[in-house]
C-alpha positions as CSV (number, residue, x, y, z in Angstrom):
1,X,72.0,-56.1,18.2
2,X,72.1,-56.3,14.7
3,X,68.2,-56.5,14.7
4,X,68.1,-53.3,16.5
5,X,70.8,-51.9,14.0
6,X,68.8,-53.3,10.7
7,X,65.5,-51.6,12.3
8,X,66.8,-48.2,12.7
9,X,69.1,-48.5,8.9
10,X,66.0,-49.7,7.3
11,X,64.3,-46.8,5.0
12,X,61.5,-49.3,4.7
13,X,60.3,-48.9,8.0
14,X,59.7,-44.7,7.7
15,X,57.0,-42.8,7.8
16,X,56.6,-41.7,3.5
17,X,57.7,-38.5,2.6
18,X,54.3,-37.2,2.0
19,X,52.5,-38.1,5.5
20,X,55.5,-36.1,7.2
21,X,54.7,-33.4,5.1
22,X,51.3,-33.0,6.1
23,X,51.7,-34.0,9.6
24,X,54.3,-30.8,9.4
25,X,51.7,-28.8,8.1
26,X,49.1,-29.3,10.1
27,X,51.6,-28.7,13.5
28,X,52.4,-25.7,11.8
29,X,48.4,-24.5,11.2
30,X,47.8,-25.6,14.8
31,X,50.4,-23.7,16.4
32,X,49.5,-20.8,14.2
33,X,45.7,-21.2,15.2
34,X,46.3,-21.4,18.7
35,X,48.7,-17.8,18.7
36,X,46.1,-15.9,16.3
37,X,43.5,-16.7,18.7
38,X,45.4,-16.1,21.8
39,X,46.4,-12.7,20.4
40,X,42.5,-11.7,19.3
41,X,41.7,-12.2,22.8
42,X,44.4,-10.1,24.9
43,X,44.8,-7.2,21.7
44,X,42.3,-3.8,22.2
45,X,39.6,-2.4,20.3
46,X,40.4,0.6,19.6
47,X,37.6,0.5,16.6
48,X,35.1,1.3,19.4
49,X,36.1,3.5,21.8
50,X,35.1,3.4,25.7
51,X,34.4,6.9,27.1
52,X,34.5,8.3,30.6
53,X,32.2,11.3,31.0
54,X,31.1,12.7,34.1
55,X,28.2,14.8,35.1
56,X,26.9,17.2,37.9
57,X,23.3,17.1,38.8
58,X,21.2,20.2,39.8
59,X,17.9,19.1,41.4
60,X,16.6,22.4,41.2
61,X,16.2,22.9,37.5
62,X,16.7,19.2,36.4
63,X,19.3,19.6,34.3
64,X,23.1,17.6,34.0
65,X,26.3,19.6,33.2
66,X,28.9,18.0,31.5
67,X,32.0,18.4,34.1
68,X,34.5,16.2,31.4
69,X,34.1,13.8,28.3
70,X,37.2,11.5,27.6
71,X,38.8,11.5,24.7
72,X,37.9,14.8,23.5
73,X,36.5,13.9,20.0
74,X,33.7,11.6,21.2
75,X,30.1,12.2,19.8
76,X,26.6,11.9,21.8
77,X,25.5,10.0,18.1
78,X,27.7,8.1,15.7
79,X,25.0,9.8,13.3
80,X,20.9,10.8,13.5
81,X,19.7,8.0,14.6
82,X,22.5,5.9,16.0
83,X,23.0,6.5,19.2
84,X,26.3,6.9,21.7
85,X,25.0,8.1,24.5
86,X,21.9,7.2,26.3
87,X,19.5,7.3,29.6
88,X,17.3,5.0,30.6
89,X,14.5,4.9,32.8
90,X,13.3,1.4,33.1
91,X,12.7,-1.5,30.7
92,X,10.7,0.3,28.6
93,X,11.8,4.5,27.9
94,X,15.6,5.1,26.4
95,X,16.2,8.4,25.3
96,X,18.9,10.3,23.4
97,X,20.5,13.8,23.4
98,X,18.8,15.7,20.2
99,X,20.6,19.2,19.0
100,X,18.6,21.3,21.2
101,X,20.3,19.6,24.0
102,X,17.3,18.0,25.6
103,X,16.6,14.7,26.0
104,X,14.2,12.8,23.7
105,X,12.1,10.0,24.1
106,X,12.7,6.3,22.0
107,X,10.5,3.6,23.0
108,X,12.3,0.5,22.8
109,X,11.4,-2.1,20.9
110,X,12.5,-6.0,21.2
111,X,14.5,-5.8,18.3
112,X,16.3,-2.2,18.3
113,X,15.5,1.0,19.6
114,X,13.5,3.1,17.3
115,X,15.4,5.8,16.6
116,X,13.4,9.6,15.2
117,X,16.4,10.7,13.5
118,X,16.9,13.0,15.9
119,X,20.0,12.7,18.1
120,X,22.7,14.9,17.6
121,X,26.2,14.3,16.2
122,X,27.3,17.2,18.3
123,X,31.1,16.3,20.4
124,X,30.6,15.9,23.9
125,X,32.1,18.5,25.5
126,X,32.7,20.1,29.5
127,X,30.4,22.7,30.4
128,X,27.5,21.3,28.0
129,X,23.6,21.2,29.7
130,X,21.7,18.4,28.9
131,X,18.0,19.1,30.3
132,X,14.6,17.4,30.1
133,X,15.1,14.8,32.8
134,X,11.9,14.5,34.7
135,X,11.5,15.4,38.5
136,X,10.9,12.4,40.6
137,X,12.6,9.7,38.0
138,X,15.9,8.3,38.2
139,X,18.3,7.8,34.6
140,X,20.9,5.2,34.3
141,X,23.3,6.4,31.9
142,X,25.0,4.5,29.6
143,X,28.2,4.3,26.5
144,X,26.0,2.0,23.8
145,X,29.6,1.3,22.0
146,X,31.0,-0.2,24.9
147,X,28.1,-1.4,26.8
148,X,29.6,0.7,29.2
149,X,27.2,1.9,32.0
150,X,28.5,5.9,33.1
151,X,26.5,6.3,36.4
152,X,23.2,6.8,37.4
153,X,21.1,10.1,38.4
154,X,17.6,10.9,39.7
155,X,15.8,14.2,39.8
């Protein structure tokens, strides 16, 4: 018993004052770690913001009407030649609204997608007409922010 009781009473036997420090800290940076991370992954965006915008087709003149864009400041182009808002054909063709409202052609290119300066900054808006979608192909639509694909259409 009194080996038991000299064990526990003698300071000799502690860990120094310094390792408890740092083996404090480093419990503290761990458990700080782990809740910053834990919070990046379940916290939103809201730097980039997803958009739901919905379209009607008429085969006739091969044209899209814009039947509602949400939230109501969102652009068909960040600026000239970036992009918000794009169709696709296949692998190969993207295009981009300009500020006639028509569509325009960017071939892509491994890298990026060359952009001709040309896409509008214009707000999306319900009741807008996007034409120069060809008969016979079909467009997948897509938010480039978000990766977000919106639908697809053929003519």
């Amino acid at each position: 018993m009194k080996n038991i009781k000299r064990i526990l009473t003698n300071k000799n036997n502690a860990v120094s004052d310094v390792v408890g420090i740092v083996i404090t800290i480093l419990i503290v940076v761990s458990v700080s770690a782990t809740i910053f991370v834990y919070l990046s992954l379940t916290t939103e965006d809201t730097s980039r913001p997803d958009a739901t915008i919905d379209f009607a087709e008429n085969k006739i003149t091969d044209e899209l009407t814009v039947l509602r864009a949400i939230p109501d400041d969102i652009t068909y182009a960040k600026d000239n030649s970036t992009p918000n808002l794009i169709f696709e054909t296949d692998a190969t063709d993207y295009y981009v609204i300009n500020s006639a409202g028509t569509l325009s052609i960017k071939i892509y290119d491994e890298d990026q997608i060359k952009i001709d300066k040309d896409a509008t900054t214009q707000e999306i808006r319900a009741g807008d007409i996007i034409t120069g979608f060809q008969d016979g192909k079909s467009y997948s639509i897509a938010w480039v922010i978000t990766n977000k694909a919106l639908g697809a259409k053929s003519f």
